[in-house]
C-alpha atoms as one frame of an Amber mdcrd trajectory, in Angstrom:
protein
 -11.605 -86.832 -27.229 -10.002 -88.728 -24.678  -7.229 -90.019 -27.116  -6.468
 -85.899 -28.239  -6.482 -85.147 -24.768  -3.493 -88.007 -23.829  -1.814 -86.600
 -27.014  -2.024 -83.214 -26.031  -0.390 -83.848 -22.859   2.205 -86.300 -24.237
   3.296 -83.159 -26.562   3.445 -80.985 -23.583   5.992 -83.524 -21.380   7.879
 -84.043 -24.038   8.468 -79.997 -24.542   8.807 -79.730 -20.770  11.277 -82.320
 -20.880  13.541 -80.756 -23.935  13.686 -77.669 -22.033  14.396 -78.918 -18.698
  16.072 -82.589 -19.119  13.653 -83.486 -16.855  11.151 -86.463 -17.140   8.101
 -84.184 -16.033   4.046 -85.635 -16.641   1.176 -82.573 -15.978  -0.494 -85.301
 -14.693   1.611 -86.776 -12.346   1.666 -86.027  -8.654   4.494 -83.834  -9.102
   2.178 -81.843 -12.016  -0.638 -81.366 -10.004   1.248 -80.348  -7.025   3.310
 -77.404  -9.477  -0.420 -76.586 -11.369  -1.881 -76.830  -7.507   1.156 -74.001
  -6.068   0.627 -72.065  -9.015  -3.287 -71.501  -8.626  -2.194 -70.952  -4.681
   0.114 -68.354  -5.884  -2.610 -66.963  -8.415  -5.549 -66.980  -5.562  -3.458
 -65.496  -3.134  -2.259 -62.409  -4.929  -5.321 -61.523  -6.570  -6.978 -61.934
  -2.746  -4.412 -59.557  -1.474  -4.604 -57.172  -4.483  -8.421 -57.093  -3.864
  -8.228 -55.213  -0.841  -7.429 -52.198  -0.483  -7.174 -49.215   2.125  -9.379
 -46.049   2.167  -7.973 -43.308   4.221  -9.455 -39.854   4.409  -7.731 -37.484
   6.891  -8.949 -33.603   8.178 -11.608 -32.574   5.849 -13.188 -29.783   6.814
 -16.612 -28.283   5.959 -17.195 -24.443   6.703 -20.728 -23.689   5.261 -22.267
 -24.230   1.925 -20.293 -23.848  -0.793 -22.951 -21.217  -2.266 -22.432 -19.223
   0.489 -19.476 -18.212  -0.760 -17.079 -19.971   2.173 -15.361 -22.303   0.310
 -16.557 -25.603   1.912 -15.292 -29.071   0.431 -18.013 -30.781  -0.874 -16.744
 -34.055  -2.662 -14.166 -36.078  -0.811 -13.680 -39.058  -2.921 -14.839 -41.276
  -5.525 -14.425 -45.269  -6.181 -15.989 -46.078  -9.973 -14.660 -50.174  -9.937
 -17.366 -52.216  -8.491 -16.532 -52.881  -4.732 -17.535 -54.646  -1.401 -17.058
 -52.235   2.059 -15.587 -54.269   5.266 -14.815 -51.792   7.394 -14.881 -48.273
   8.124 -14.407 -45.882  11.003 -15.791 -42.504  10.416 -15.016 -39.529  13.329
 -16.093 -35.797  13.263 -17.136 -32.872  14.734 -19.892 -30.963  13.194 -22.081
 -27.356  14.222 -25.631 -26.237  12.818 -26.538 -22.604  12.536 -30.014 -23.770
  10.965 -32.924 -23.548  13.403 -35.613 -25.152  10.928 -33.557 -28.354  11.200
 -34.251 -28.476   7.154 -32.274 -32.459   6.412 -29.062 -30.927   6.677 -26.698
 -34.015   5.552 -23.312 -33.958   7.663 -22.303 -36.791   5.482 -22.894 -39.372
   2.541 -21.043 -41.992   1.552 -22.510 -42.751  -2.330 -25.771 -41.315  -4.227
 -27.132 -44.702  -4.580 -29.906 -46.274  -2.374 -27.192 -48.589  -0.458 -25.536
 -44.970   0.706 -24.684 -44.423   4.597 -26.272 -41.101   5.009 -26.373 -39.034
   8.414 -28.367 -35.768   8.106 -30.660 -33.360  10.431 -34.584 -33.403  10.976
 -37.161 -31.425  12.470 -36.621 -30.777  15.082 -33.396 -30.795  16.750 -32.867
 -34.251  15.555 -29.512 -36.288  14.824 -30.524 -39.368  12.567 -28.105 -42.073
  10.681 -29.712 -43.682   7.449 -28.338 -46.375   6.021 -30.227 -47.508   2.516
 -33.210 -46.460   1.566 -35.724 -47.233   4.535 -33.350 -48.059   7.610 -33.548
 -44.573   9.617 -31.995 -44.805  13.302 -32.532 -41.779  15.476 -28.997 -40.744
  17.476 -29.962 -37.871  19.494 -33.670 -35.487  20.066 -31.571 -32.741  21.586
 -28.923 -31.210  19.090 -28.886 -27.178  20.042 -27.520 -24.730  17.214 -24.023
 -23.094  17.250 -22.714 -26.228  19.894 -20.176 -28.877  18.271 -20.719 -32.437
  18.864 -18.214 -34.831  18.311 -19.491 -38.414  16.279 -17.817 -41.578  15.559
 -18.942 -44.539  14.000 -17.563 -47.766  13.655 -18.180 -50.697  11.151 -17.097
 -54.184  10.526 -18.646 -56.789   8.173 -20.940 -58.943   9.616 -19.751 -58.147
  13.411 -20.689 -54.813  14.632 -22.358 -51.212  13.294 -22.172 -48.687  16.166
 -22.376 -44.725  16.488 -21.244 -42.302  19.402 -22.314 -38.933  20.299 -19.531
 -37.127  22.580 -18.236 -40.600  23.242 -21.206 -41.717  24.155 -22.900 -45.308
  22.856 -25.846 -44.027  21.106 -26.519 -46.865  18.534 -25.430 -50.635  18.131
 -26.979 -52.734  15.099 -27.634 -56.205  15.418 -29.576 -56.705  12.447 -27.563
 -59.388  10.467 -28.796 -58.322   7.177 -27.242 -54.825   7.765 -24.281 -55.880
   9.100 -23.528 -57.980   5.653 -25.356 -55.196   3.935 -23.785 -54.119   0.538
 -23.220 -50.384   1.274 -22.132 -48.485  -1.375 -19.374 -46.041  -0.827 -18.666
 -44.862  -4.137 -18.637 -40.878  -3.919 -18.202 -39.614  -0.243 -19.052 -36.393
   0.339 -18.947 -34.436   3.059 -21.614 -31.146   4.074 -23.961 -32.735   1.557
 -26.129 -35.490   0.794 -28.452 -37.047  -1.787 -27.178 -35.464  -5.143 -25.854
 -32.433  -2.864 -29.945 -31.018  -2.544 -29.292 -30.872   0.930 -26.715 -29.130
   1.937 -25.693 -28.219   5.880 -25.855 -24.849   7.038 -23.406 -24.899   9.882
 -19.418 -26.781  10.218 -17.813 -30.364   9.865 -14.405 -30.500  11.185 -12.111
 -32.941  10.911 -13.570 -35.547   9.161 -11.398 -38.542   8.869 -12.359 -41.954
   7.502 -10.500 -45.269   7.850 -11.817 -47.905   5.996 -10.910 -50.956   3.734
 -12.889 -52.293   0.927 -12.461 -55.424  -1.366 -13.105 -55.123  -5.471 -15.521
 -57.948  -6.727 -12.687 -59.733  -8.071 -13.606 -63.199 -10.190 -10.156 -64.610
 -10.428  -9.638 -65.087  -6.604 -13.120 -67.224  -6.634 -11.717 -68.863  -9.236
  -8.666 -69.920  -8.314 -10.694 -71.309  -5.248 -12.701 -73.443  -7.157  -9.838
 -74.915  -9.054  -7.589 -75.391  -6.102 -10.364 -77.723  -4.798 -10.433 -79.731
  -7.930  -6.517 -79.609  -7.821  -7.023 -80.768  -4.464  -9.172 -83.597  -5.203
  -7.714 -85.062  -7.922  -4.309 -84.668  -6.070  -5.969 -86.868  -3.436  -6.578
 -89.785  -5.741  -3.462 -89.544  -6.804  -2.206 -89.376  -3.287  -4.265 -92.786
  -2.268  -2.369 -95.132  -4.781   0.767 -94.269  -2.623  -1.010 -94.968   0.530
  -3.315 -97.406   0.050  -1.421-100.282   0.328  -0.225 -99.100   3.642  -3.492
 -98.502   5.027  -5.047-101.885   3.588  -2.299-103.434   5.699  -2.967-101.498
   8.458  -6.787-102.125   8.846  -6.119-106.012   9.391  -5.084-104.718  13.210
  -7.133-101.482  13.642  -5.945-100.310  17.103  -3.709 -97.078  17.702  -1.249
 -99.037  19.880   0.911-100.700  17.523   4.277 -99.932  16.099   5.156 -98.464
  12.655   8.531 -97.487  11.015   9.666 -94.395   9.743   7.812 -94.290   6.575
   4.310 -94.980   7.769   4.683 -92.702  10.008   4.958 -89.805   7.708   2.157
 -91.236   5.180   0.300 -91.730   7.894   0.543 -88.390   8.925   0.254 -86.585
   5.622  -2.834 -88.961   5.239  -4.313 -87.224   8.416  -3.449 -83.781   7.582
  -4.283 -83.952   3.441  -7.580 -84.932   4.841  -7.845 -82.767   7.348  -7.230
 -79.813   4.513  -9.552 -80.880   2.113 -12.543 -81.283   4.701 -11.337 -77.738
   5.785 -11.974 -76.508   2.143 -15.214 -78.508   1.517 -16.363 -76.962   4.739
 -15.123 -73.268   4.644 -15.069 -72.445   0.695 -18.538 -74.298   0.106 -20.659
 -74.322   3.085 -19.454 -70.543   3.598 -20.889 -69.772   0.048 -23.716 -71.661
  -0.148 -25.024 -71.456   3.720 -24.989 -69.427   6.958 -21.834 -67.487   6.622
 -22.724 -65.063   9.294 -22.986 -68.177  11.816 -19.620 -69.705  10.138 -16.866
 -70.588  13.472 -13.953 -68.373  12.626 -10.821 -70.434  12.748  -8.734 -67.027
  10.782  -9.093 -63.366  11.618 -11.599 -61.316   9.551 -10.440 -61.539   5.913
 -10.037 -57.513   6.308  -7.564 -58.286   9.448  -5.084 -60.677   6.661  -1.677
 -59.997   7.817  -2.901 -57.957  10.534   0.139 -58.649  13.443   3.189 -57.823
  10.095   1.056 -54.755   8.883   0.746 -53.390  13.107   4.360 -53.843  13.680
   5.437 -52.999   9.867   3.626 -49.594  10.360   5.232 -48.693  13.369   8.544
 -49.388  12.893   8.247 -47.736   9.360   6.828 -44.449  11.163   8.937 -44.859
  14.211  11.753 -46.692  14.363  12.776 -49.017  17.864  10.709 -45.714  20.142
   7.496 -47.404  18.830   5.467 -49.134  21.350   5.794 -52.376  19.737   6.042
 -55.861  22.194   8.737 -56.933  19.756  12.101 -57.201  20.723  14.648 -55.024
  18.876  16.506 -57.669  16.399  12.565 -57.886  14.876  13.520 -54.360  13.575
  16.088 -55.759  11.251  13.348 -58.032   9.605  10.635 -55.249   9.494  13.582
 -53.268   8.326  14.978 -55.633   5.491  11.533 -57.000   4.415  10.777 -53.093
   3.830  13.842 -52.234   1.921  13.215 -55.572  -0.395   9.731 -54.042  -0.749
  10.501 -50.407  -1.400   8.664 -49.535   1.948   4.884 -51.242   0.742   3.834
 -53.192   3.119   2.544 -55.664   0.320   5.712 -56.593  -1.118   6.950 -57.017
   2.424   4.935 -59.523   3.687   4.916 -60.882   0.040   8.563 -61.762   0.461
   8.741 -62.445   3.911   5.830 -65.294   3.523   7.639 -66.644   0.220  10.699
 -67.051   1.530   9.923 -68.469   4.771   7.449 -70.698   2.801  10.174 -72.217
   0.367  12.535 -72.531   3.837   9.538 -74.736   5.487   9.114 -77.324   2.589
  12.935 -77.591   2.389  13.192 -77.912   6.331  10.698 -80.543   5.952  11.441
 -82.733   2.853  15.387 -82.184   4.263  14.377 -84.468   7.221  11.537 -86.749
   5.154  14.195 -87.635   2.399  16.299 -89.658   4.585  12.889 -92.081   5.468
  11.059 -91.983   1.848  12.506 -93.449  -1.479   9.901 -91.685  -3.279   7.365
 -89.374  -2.320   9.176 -87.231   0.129   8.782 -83.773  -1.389   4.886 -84.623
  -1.680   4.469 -85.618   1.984   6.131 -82.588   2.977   3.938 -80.074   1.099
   0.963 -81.861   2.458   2.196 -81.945   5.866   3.505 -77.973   5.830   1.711
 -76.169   3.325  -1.503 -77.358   4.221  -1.466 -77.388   8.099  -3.654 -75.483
  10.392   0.064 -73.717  12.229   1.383 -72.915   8.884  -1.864 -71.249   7.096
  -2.327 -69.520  10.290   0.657 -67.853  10.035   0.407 -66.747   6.709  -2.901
 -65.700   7.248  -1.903 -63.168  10.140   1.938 -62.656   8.478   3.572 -63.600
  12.293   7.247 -63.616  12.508   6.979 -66.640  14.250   7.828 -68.342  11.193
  11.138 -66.698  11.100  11.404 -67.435  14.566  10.304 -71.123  13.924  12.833
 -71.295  11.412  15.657 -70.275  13.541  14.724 -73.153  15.989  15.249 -75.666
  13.177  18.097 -74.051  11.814  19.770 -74.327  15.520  18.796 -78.153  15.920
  19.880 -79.302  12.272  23.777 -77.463  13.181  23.840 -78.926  16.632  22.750
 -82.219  15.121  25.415 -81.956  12.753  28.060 -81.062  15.168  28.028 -77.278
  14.329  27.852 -76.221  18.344  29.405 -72.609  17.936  27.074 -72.421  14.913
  24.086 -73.536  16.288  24.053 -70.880  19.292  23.886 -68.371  16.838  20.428
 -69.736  15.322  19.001 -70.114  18.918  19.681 -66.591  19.889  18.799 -65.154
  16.453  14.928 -66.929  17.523  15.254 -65.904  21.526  16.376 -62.175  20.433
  12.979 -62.129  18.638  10.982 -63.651  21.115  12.318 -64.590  24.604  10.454
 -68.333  24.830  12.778 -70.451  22.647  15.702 -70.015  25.737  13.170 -73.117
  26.622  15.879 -74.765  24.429  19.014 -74.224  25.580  18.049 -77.451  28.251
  19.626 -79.038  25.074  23.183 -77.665  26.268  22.564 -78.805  29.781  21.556
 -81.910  29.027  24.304 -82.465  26.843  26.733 -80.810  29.850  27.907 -78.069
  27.342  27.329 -75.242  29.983  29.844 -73.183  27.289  27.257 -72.947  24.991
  24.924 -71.365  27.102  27.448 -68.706  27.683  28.000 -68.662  23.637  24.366
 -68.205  23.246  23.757 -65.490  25.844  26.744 -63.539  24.542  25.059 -63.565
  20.805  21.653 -62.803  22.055  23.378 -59.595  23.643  25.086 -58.626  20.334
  21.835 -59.269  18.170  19.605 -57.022  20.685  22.074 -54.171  20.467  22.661
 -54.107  16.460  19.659 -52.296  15.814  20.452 -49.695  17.949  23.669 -49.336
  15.502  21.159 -48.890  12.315  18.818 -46.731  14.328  20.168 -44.549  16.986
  17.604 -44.441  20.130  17.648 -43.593  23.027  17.747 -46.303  25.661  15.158
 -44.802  27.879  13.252 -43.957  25.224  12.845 -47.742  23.857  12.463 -49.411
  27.153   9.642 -46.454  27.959   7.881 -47.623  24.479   8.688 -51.253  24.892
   7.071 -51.379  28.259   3.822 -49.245  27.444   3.510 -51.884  23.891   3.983
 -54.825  26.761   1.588 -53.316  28.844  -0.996 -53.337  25.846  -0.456 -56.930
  25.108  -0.803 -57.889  28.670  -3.987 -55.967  28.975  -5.225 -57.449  25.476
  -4.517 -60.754  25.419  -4.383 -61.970  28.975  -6.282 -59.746  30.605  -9.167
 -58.881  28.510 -11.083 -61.820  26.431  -9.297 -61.745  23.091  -6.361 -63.782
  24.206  -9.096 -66.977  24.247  -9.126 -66.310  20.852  -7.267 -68.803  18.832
  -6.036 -69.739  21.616  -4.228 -73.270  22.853  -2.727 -72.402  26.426  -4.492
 -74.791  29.683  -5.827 -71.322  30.559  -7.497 -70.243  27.481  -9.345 -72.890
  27.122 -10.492 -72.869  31.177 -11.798 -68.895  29.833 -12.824 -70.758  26.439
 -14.741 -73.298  28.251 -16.164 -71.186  31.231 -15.889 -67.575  30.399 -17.627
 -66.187  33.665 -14.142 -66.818  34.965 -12.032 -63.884  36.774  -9.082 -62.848
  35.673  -7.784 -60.604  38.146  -8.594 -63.460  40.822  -7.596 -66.127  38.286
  -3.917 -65.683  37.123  -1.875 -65.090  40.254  -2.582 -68.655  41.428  -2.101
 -69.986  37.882   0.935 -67.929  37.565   2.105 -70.068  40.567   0.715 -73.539
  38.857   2.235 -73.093  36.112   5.748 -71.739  37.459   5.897 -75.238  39.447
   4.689 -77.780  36.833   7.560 -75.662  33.896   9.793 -76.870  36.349   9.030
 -80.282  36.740   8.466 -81.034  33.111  11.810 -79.011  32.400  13.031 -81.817
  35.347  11.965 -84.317  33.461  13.222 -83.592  29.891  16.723 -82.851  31.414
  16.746 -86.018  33.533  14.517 -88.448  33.223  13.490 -88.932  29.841  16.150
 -90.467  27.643  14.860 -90.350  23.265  15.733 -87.068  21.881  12.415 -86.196
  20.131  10.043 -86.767  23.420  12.883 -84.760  25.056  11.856 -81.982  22.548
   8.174 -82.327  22.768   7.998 -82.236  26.550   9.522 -78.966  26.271   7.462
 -77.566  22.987   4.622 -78.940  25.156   5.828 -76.847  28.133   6.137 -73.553
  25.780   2.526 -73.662  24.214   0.306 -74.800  27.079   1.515 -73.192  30.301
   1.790 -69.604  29.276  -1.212 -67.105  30.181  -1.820 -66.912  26.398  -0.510
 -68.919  23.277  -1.594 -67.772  19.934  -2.000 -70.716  16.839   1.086 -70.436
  15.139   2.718 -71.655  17.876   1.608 -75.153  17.249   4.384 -74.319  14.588
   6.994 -75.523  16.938   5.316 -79.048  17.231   7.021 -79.842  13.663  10.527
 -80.055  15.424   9.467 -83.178  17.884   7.720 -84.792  15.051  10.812 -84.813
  12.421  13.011 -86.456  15.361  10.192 -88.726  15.834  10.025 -89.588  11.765
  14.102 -90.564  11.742  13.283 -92.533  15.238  14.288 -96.095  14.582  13.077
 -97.716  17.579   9.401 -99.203  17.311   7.092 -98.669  19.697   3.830 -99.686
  20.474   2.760 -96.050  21.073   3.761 -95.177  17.917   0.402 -95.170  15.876
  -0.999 -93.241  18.802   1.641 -90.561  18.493   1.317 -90.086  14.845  -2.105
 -89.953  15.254  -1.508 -86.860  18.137   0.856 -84.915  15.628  -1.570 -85.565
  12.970  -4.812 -83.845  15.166  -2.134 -80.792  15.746  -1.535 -80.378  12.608
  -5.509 -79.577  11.154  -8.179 -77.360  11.904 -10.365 -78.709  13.916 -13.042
 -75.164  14.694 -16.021 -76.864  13.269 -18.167 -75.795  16.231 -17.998 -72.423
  18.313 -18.898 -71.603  22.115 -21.330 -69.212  23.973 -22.453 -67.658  20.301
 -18.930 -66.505  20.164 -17.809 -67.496  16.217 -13.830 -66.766  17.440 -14.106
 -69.134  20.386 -13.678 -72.761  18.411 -13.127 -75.911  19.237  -9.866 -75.555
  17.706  -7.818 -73.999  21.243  -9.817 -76.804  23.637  -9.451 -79.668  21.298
  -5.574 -78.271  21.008  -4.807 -77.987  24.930  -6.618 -81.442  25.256  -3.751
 -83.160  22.754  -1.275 -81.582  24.167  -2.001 -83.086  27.328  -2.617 -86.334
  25.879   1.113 -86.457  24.027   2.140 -85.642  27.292   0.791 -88.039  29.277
   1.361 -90.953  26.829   5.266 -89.896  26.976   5.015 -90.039  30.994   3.246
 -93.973  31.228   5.231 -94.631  28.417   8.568 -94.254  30.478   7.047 -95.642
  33.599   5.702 -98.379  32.055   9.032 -99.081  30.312  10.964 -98.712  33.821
   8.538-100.875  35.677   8.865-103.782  33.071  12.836-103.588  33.350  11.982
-103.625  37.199  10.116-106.698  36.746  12.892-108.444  34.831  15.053-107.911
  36.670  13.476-109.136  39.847  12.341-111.839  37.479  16.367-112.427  36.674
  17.675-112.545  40.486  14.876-114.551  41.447  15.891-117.485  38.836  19.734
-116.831  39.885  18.295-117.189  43.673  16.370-120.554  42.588  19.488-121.602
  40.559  21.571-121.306  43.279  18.984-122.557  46.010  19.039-125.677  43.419
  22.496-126.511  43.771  23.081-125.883  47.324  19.897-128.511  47.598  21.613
-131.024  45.177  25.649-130.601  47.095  23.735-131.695  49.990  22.004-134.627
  48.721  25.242-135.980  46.985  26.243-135.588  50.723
């Protein structure tokens, strides 16, 4: 068997290679890396395909159908096999029956699993869901009076049900809230087989929901992408191995390393990083305690959840939406939607594939000039399977568009491209105001004109999409400020900003969430306004190698803000491939790689205050940060006391030198 397998596969490199005049093995590292993307690819879109939206919008009920009235009865059917994660249900319903006879307002399937809410003797309001679970919601409904219901439901986080906007059920049983209910036939006015039908009105009835099909080829693709994984790995530790083996004679993180070790290294670190991530996640998630997993992604119902918000309302709206986006976004929403034919799907689809393929090339672009061999490997470990990166795919972020700009800008500044490159840095500020962080790079470099350059293009960029969609100004800055008002309230304000979360004070909420806001932020605002300053002092002036230049600054942008979201730690890849082509060896250098490396994987194995969303992932993040920081600052010190100390040392040997030969002129005297 063995010897028909190795045949098998000879006959298949050999066909690969006729076709493509390239020397390709399927079991190379290069094979399982293409078998490995194609699985990815495979997993993904059957996960995406999988869910899908429910929408139901002003149904209305107006007596039983055998009344003669006309009332809508069946709303909507699902036959494939399916798995509900959310729903929002909202209504207003009437009863003209005094007996209280089970009168169902609602039903969402005929089965046992169904989410029923009917009438009872007397005057009662109940909510059933199965086939023994009966929760009583009000003792006081009177006839011919409308009440207006909602009810809310996400998978395994929260069941609740208002009465005229009033709380009047919360479930906290975790069996129900990961219980299989079954909305297969909703109907609305009726219930169980429609025997019981309402005497009385629903009015608009609208459901919002989203449900997942039981689909077997996303598991599967799971499974293999862990084998992939693993036998990837082995492959992986023949290249390393040698390194490391060399490496373990002088086990200490102070020590210097060249170029290439330091990108092994750190591919080492994050390839581990993203298989103990799967073992953890895909296995112990299965097999477990899922509803006491630490969530280090959104809700799998929430994928893509910040492209599909702003997607929606710039499809529906235009720039009046009340998006916290500046206007040049619009082009990408825009674009991404025309490539897409207006799904929102394809949109993401292509916006995540193309900035994917960018990332790798961004990244083997500056690992080719340090590897012989191995470079496009190490840079699919290092991008495609880092905590920043799947975090942005995961939520669909335009940061990575944003990220890419930032590269684009320092690879044509690099390369002596200046009028070029201020066109790439205000394509990323006209998105999102934080990378002007950068243009320190023209000041320290004394080209004030480019800041001019720059600030001219970011004027030109924000006002073409007022050229594609006429608005009025008023209008968008009225919208703008109401969608920045939101944000400010939701993530800085409120509690979800701590939520995959890196910034110093996220993880003082993270860590201590009794904390005030309202008396909390106005002397951080001052903090942190004084130390963006100094550390902007001290990458202009001070600090002399390009890539700790860089990271100062990256560090600046991701830990002093009120809030800093995950893919942020994006921006951490531009420091790291200046320090890759570094040259000069340092004794700090293992330590550093080691830093990037921590970035660059998920570390949310444990959660806080019985919140799963609160991980270690933002503390462990704001703690490195600090740490690269301060290892930078003693670094320099260090390095300026020592040339202090020579040259004291120097002008005290000239001083004895010359104290010597004074002594000797007057003894030969």
């Amino acid at each position: 068997m063995k010897y028909r397998l190795k045949a098998l596969f000879d006959g298949l490199n050999q066909q690969v290679a006729m076709i493509t005049c390239y020397k390709f093995r399927f079991l190379s590292i290069t094979g399982l890396l293409f078998f490995g993307l194609c699985i990815f690819a495979l997993g993904w879109f059957a996960q995406s395909k999988s869910f899908q939206m429910l929408q139901i919008h002003g149904i209305e009920y107006l007596g039983a159908p055998s009344v003669g009235q006309g009332g809508v009865a069946s709303v909507k059917e699902i036959k494939s096999p399916h798995e509900l994660n959310s729903m929002d249900i909202s209504f207003e319903f009437m009863t003209q029956e005094p007996t209280f006879s089970y009168g169902n307002l609602f039903q969402t399937a005929d089965s046992i699993n169904a989410i029923r809410m009917e009438l009872q003797p007397s005057s009662n309001l109940v909510l059933v869901l199965g086939s023994s679970n009966v929760f009583p919601l009000s003792s006081s409904i009177q006839i011919g009076k409308y009440y207006d219901v909602r009810l809310t439901y996400e998978r395994e986080h929260f069941f609740k049900v208002f009465v005229d906007k009033k709380e009047v059920l919360n479930v906290t049983d975790k069996k129900l809230l990961a219980g299989d209910f079954d909305i297969s036939n909703i109907v609305v006015g009726t219930g169980l087989a429609k025997q019981r039908m309402l005497v009385g009105e629903v009015k608009n009835f609208n459901l919002n929901g989203t449900y997942s099909y039981l689909n077997r080829i996303g598991s599967l693709s799971r499974w293999l992408l862990v084998v992939m994984g693993v036998l990837t790995s082995i492959r992986l530790s023949k290249l390393i191995w040698t390194k490391i083996a060399i490496k373990l004679s002088a086990p200490t993180l102070l020590m210097p390393l060249d170029n290439q070790e330091k990108i092994i290294f750190t591919a080492t670190i994050v390839g581990i990083g993203g298989m103990l991530w799967i073992v953890f996640y895909y296995i112990t998630h299965v097999f477990f305690l899922p509803q006491e997993m630490p969530m280090t992604f959104h809700y799998p119902v929430n994928m893509f959840c910040d492209f599909f918000r702003n997607f929606d309302l710039q499809a529906r709206m235009g720039l009046s939406s009340t998006s916290n986006y500046f206007p040049f976004s619009a082009i990408f929403f825009g674009l991404f939607g025309w490539i897409g034919e207006g799904r929102s799907y394809r949109a993401v689809a292509f916006s995540l594939a193309t900035g994917s393929v960018i990332m790798i090339w961004l990244t083997w672009l500056y690992f080719r000039t340090v590897l012989k061999s191995g470079a496009l490997l190490c840079a699919f470990v290092v991008s495609m399977m880092s905590y920043p990166f799947l975090f942005t795919m995961h939520t669909g972020n335009l940061e990575i568009w944003v990220f890419i700009f930032i590269c684009m800008f320092f690879l044509s500044y690099n390369a002596g491209h200046r009028a070029l490159s201020t066109g790439f840095l205000a394509a990323a500020i006209a998105m999102k105001l934080y990378p002007a962080i950068f243009i320190v790079i023209f000041v320290i470099d004394k080209r004030y004109r480019l800041v001019l350059y720059t600030s001219a293009w970011v004027v030109a960029l924000t006002l073409l999409p007022f050229l594609i969609w006429p608005t009025d100004l008023d209008i968008y800055l009225s919208a703008f400020l109401e969608g920045m008002r939101f944000y400010k309230y939701l993530m800085i304000e409120s509690y979800s900003g701590v939520y995959f979360g890196h910034s110093l004070i996220n993880s003082l909420r993270a860590l201590w969430p009794g904390l005030q806001s309202d008396l909390l932020f106005p002397a951080y605002y001052l903090f942190a306004g004084i130390v963006l300053i100094l550390m902007t002092i001290y990458a202009t002036l001070i600090e002399k190698v390009l890539w700790k230049k860089v990271a100062v600054l990256v560090i600046a942008l991701c830990l002093l803000p009120p809030t800093s979201t995950e893919y942020k730690l994006l921006y951490f890849f531009i420091p790291f491939f200046f320090f890759v082509n570094h040259d000069v060896k340092s004794k700090s250098d293992a330590l550093h790689t080691f830093l990037f490396g921590l970035l660059f994987i998920n570390k949310g194995y444990i959660y806080f205050h019985g919140d799963q969303y609160v991980t270690l992932n933002g503390i462990a993040n704001t703690v490195i940060m600090i740490a690269m920081f301060i290892v930078i600052l003693v670094e320099h010190f260090l390095g300026l006391w020592s040339k202090i100390v020579i040259k004291h040392e120097k002008c005290e040997r000239i001083h004895n030198g010359w104290s010597s030969s004074r002594l000797g002129n007057l003894v030969k005297r």
